[in-house]
C-alpha positions as CSV (number, residue, x, y, z in Angstrom):
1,X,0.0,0.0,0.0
2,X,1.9,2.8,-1.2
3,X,0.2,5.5,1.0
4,X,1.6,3.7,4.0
5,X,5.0,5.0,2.7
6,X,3.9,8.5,1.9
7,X,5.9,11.1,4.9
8,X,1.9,13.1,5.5
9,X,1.0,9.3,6.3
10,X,3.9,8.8,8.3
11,X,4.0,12.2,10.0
12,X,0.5,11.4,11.6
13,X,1.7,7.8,12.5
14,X,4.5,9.8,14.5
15,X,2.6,12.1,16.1
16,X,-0.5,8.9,16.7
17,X,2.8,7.2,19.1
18,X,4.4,10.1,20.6
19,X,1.0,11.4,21.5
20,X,0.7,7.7,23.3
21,X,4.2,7.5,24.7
22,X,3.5,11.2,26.3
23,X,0.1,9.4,27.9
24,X,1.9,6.9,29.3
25,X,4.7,8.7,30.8
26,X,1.9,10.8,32.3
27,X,0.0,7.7,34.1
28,X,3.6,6.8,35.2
29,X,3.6,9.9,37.4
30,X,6.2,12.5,38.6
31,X,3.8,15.2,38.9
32,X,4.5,17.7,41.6
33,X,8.2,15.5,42.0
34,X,10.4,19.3,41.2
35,X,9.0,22.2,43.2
36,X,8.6,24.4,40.3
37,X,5.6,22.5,39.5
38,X,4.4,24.0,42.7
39,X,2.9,27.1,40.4
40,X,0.3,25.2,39.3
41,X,-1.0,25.4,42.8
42,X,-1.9,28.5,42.4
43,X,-3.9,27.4,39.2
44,X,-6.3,25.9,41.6
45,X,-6.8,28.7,43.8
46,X,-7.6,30.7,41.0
47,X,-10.0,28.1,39.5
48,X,-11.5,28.1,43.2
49,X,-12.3,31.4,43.3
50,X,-13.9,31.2,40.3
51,X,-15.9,28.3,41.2
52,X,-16.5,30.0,44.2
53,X,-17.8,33.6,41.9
54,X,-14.9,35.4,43.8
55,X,-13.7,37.3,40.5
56,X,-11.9,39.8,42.1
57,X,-9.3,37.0,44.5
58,X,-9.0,35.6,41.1
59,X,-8.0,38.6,39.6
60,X,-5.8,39.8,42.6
61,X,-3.9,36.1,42.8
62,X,-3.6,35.8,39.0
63,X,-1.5,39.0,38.7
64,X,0.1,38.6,42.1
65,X,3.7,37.1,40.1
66,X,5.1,37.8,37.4
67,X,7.2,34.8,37.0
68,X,5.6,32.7,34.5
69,X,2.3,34.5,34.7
70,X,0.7,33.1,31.9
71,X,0.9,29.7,32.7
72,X,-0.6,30.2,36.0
73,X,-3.3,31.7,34.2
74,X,-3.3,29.0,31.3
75,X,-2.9,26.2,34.2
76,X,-6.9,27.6,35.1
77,X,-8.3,25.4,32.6
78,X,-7.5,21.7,34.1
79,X,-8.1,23.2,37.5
80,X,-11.4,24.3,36.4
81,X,-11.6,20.7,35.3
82,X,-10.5,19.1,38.8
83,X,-12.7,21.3,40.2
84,X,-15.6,19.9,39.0
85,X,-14.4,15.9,38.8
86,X,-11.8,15.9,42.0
87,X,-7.9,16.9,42.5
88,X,-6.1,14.5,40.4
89,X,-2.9,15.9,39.0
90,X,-3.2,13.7,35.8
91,X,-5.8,16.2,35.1
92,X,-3.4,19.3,34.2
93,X,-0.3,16.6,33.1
94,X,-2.8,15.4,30.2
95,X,-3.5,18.8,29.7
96,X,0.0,20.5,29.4
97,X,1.4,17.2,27.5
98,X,-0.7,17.9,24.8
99,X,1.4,20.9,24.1
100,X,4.7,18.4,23.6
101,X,2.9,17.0,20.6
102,X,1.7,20.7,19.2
103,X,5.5,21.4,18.8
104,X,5.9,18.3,17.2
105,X,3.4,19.4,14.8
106,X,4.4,23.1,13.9
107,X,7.7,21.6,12.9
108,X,6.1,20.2,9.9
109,X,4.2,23.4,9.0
110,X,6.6,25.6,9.8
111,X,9.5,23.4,7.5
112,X,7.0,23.7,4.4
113,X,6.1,27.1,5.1
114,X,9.6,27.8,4.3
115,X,10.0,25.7,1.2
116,X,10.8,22.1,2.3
117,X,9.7,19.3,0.8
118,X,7.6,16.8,2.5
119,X,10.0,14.5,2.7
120,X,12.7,16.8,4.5
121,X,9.4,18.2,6.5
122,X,9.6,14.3,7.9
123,X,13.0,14.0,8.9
124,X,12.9,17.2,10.8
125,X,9.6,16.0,12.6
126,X,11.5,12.6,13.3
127,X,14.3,14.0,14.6
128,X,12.3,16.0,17.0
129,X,10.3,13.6,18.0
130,X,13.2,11.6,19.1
131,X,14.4,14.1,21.3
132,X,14.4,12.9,25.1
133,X,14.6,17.1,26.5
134,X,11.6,17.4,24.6
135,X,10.0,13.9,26.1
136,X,10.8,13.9,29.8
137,X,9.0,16.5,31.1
138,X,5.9,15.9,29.6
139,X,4.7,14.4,32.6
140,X,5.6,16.8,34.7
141,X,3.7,20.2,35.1
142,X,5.7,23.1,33.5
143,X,5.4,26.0,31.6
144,X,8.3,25.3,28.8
145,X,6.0,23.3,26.5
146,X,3.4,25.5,26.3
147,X,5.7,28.5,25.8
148,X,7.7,26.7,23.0
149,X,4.4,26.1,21.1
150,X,3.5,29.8,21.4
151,X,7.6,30.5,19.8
152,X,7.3,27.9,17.2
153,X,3.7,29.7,16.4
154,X,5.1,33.0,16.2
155,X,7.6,31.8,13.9
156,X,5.4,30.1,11.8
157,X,3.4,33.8,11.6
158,X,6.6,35.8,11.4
159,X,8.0,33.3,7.9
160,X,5.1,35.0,6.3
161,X,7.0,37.1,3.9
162,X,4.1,39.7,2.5
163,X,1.8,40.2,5.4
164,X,-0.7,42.9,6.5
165,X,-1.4,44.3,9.7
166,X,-3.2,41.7,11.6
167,X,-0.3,39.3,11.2
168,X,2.1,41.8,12.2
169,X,-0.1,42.3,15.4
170,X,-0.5,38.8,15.9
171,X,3.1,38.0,15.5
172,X,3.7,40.3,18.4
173,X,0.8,39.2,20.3
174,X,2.5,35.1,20.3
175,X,6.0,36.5,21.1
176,X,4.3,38.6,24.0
177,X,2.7,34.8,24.8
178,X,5.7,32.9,24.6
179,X,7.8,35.3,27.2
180,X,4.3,35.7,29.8
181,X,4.0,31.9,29.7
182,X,7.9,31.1,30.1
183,X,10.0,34.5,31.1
184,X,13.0,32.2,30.1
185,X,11.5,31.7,26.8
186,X,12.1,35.3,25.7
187,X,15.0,34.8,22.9
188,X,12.8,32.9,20.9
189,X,10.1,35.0,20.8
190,X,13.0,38.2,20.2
191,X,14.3,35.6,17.2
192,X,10.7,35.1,15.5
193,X,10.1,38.7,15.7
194,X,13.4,39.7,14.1
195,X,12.5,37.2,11.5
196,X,9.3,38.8,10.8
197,X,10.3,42.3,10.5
198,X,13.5,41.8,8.2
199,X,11.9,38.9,6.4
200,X,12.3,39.4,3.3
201,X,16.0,41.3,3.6
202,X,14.9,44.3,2.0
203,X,15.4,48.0,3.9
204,X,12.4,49.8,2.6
205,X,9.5,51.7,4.6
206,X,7.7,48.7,5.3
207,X,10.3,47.4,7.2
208,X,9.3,50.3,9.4
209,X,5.8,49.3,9.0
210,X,6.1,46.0,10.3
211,X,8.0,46.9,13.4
212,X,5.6,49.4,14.8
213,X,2.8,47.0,14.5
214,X,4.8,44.2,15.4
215,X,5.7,46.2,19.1
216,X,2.2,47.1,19.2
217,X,1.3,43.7,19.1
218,X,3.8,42.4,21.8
219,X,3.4,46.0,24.1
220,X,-0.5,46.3,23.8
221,X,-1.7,43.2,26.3
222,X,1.8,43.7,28.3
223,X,0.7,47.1,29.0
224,X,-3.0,45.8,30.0
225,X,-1.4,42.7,32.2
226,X,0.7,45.9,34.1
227,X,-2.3,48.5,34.1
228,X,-4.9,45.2,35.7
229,X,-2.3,44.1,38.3
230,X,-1.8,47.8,39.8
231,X,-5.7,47.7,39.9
232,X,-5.9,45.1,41.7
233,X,-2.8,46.0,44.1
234,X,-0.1,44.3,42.8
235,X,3.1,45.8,40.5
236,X,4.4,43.6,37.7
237,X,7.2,45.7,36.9
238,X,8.8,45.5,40.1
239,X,7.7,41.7,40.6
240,X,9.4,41.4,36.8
241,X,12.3,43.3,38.4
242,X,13.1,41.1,41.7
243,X,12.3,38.0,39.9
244,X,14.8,38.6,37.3
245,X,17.6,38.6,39.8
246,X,16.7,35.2,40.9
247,X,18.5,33.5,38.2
248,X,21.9,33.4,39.9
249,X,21.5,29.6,41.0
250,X,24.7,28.6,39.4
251,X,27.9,29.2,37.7
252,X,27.7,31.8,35.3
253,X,30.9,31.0,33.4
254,X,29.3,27.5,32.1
255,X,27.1,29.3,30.1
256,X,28.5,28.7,26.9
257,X,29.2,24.8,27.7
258,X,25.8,23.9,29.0
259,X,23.8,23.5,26.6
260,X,26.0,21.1,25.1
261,X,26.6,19.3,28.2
262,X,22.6,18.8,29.2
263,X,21.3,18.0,25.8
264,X,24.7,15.0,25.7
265,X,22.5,13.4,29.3
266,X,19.0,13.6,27.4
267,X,20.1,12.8,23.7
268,X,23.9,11.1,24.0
269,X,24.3,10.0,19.9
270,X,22.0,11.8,18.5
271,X,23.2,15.0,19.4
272,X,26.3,14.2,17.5
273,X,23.6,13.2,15.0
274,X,22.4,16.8,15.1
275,X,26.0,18.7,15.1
276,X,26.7,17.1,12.5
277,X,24.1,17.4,10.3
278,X,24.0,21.1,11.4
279,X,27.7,21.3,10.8
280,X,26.9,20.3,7.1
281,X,24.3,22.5,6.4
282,X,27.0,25.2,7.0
283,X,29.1,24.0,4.5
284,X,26.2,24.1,1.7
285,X,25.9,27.8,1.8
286,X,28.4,28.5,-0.8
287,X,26.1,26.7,-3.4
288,X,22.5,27.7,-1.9
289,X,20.9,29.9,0.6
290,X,17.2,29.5,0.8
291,X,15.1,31.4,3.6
292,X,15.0,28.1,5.5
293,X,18.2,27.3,6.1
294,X,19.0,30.4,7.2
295,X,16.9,31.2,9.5
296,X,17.3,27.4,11.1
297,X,21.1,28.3,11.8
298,X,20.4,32.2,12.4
299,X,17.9,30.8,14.9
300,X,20.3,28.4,16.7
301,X,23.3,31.0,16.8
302,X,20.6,33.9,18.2
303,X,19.6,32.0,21.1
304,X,22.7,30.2,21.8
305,X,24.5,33.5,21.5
306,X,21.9,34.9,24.0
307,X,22.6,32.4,26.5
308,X,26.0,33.0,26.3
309,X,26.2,36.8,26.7
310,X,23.4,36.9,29.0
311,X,25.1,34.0,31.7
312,X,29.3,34.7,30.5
313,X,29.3,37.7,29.5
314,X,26.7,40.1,31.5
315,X,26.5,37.8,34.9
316,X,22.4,38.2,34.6
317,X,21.5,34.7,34.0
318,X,22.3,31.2,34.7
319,X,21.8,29.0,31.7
320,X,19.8,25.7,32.9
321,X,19.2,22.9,31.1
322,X,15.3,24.2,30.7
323,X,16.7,27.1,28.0
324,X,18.7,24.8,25.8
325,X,15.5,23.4,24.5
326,X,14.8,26.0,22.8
327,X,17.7,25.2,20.3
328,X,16.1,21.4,19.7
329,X,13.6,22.6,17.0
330,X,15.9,24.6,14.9
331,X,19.0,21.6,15.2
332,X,15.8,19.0,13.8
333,X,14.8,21.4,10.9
334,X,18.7,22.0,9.8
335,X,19.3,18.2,10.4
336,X,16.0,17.4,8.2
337,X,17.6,19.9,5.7
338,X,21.0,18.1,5.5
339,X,19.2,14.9,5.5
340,X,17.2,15.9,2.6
341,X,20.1,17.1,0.6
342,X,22.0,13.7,1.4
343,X,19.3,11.7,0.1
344,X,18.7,13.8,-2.9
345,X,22.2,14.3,-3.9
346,X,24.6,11.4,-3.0
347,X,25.2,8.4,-4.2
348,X,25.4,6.7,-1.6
349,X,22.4,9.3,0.2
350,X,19.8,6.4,0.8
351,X,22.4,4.4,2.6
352,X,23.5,7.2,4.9
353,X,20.0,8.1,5.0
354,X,19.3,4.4,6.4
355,X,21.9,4.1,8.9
356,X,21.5,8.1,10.3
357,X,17.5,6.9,11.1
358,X,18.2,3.5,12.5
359,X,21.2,4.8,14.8
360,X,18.4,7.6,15.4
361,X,15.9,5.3,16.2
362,X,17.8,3.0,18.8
363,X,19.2,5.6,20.6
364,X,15.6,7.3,21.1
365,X,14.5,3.7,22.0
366,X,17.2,3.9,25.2
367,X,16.7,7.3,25.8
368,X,12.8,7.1,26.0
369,X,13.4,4.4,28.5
370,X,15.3,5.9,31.0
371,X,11.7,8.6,32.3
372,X,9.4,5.2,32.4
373,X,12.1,3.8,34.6
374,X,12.4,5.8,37.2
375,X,10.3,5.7,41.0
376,X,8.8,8.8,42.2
377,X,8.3,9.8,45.8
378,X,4.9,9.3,45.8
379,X,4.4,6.5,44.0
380,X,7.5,5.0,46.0
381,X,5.5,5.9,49.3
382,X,2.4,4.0,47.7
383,X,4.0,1.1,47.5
384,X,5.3,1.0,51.0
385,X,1.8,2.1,52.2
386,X,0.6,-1.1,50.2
387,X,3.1,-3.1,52.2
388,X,2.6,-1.8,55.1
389,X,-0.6,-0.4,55.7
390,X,-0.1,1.2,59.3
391,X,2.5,3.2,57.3
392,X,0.1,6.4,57.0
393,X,2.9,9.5,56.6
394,X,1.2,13.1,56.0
395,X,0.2,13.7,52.5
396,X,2.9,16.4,51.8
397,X,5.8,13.8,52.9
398,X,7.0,13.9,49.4
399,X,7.0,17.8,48.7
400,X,10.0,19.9,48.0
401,X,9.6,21.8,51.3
402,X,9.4,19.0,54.1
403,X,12.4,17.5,55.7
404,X,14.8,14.7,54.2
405,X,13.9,12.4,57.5
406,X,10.5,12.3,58.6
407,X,9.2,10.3,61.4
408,X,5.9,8.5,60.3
409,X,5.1,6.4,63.6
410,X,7.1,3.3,64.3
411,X,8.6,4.1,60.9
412,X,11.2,6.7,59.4
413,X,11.2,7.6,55.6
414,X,14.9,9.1,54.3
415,X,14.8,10.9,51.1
416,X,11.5,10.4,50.1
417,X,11.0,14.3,48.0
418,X,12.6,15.8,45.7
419,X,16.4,16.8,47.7
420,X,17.7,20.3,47.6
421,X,20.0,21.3,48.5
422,X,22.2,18.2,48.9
423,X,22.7,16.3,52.0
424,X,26.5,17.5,53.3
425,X,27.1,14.2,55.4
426,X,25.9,10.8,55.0
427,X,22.9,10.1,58.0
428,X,23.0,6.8,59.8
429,X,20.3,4.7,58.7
430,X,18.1,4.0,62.0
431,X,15.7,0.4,62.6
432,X,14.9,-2.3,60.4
433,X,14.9,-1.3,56.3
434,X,12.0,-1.8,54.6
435,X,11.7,-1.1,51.1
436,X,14.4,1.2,49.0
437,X,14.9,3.2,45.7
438,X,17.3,5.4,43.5
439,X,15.5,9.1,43.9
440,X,15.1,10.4,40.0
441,X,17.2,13.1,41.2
442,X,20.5,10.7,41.7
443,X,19.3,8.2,38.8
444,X,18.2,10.4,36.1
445,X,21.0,13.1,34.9
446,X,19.2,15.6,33.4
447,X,17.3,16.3,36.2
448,X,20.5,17.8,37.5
449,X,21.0,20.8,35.4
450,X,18.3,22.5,36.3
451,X,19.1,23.8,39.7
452,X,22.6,24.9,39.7
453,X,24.6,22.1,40.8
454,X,28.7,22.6,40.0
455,X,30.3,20.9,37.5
456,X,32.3,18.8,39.8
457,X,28.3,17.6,41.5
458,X,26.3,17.0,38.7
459,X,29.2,14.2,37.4
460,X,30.0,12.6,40.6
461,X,26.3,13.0,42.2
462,X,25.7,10.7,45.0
463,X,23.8,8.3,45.1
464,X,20.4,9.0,47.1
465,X,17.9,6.5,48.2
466,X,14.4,6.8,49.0
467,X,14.4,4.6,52.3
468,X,11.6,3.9,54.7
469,X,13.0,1.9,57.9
470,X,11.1,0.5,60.8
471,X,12.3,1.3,64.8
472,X,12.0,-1.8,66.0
473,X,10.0,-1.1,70.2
């Protein structure tokens, strides 16, 4: 059946599994395991309020914070939900891991907006969905999905190359989107509007046009957001302000090397996949520059260079793990571009083609593993409760904020939440063990660069069990 062959059929088989391996990894759990997913909480209060017809605590809480406003505010709509069927936190994970396939999806668009073939459109959206930075967290409850879909969108908007004003204003209304849901997020929305407002590279009065309405679109509802929090007795531009000085948890000088060294613990081969492929795309400028191309590799050196001057250079940021994402989309769409090209034009193409996917799709096979493998602290306190059923510890046990060593009863439970800052001395192990685990903070790398740990930390991490114990009377 030829149509099984055909890359639109094989692009929705793609999305059909990664849709279902995102499910999955969601009823695995891990939600509320890192305490930024403690924002969401305040998701529900809102959603409460509003349950509740107390608009104006809604109003008050939603603009209380500007870190991450918007996907407090986005997070309204699964709390909305629980609070009509119940608190279950697979509610807002189902919810937030539908964004993880969206990107998946603009990839596609946005590769034959800009001239690609259907074919190269494929291998872009294979490479992508093969990344593990882009898989891991979709269980978790975060705002980076949802503002990656809202960059990739305004990128899509911005590759128009003619445009009249409501796509100008909409272009600026996504970037504004992308940096309220994810402050973090900023330099891609910066890149797409640059791309919209030089595209094509022509210095002529509508260049002028485009950025006035672009900055109306991205100032207009940043304004409102400022103008409704001082109404209802908060400041955004200070909260903006203090929050931005927060992002010190680190080393500054490894700004430039991080990137690098996170996306090696979530993709190992195919990264060099990726770099190289990248690498070659380089080298076929000399013969042809489409629009594509271009902007894949403008867009990788703009944010990278970002992170760099932002973290090395000014001493404002710390680059985490969490920002290099942003440079997995435009590393698949210039591999999918090299890949293309290979086919196409080498002898040899379909070979190299051949063993590039299969190396590709082992390596995703190991690296998908690794998130279904791990134990959780809930789901690790479950199964001790199931054991042992006088074992009955408070329900926040396994939150960021408790202590590593809790008393539970006749029991004890060590390391049972996500652990931060690191234990400095080993504790002695009191009564009888019971039941024991790796935490997914020791057992799963990635995790790691995300909070700041040294260089010296995050490669000789120690090893840190959940352990419950029973003191034997």
């Amino acid at each position: 059946m030829p149509y099984l062959r055909s890359p639109r059929f094989l692009f929705i088989a793609i999305l059909i599994f990664s849709l279902l391996l995102r499910w999955g990894l969601v009823i695995h759990g891990g939600q509320f395991f890192n305490p930024d997913e403690y924002l969401y909480q305040y998701s529900r209060i809102i959603a409460k309020d509003i349950q509740n017809g107390h608009y104006t605590d809604a109003l008050t809480e939603g603009t209380n914070s500007a870190g991450h406003m918007g996907f407090k505010i986005i997070g309204v709509l699964p709390a909305l939900v629980e609070e009509k069927f119940g608190e279950n936190a697979l509610i807002p994970a189902f919810f937030f891991s539908t964004f993880s396939l969206f990107n998946i999806s603009i990839i596609w668009f946005l590769a034959l907006k800009l001239g690609a073939d259907e074919k190269e459109a494929l291998w872009a959206v294979v490479l992508v969905s093969s990344s593990n930075a882009l898989f891991y967290y979709s269980s978790h409850l975060f705002p980076y999905d949802i503002a990656l879909t809202f960059g990739l969108a305004t990128l899509y908007l911005a590759a128009q190359k003619y445009t009249g004003i409501w796509i100008s204003v909409l272009t600026g209304i996504l970037g504004f989107l992308t940096f309220f849901t994810y402050n973090g997020y900023w330099t891609l929305a910066a890149f797409a509007i640059i791309v919209h407002i030089f595209l094509p590279a022509k210095i002529h009065l509508r260049l002028l046009y485009k950025s006035i309405l672009t900055t109306i679109g991205f100032a207009a509802p940043f304004i409102f957001i400022v103008l409704l929090s001082r109404r209802f007795g908060n400041d955004l531009l200070i909260s903006y302000s203090t929050f931005s000085k927060t992002i010190t948890n680190g080393l500054f000088s490894e700004g430039g090397s991080i990137p690098f060294k996170y996306l090696w613990s979530t993709e190992y081969s195919i990264l060099i996949i990726w770099l190289s492929l990248t690498l070659f795309s380089f080298t076929t400028l000399m013969k042809a520059r489409p629009d594509r191309i271009i902007i894949w590799l403008a867009g990788l050196i703009f944010i990278y260079g970002c992170l760099v001057v932002s973290s090395v250079v000014l001493h404002k940021f710390v680059v985490y793990g969490r920002l290099a994402r942003q440079l997995v989309p435009f590393l698949a769409l210039a591999s999918g571009y090299s890949l293309r090209l290979i086919q196409e034009r080498w002898r040899w193409g379909i070979i190299i083609l051949t063993i590039f996917l299969a190396v590709v799709i082992v390596q995703t096979g190991i690296n998908f593993r690794r998130p279904f493998q791990l134990i959780y602290p809930t789901d690790f306190a479950n199964d001790v409760r199931k054991l042992y059923p006088d074992f009955d510890p408070p329900k926040n046990m396994t939150f960021f904020y408790t202590p590593n060593i809790i008393d539970v009863g006749n029991y004890k439970a060590y390391y049972v939440k996500y652990v931060f800052p690191l234990p400095e001395r080993d504790v002695p192990i009191e009564g009888e063990l019971l039941m024991s685990a790796e935490n997914p903070l020791s057992s799963f790398p990635p995790f790691r660069f995300d909070e700041g740990f040294p260089p010296n930390v995050r490669t000789f991490f120690p090893v840190i069990n959940m352990m419950v114990t029973r003191i034997n009377e």
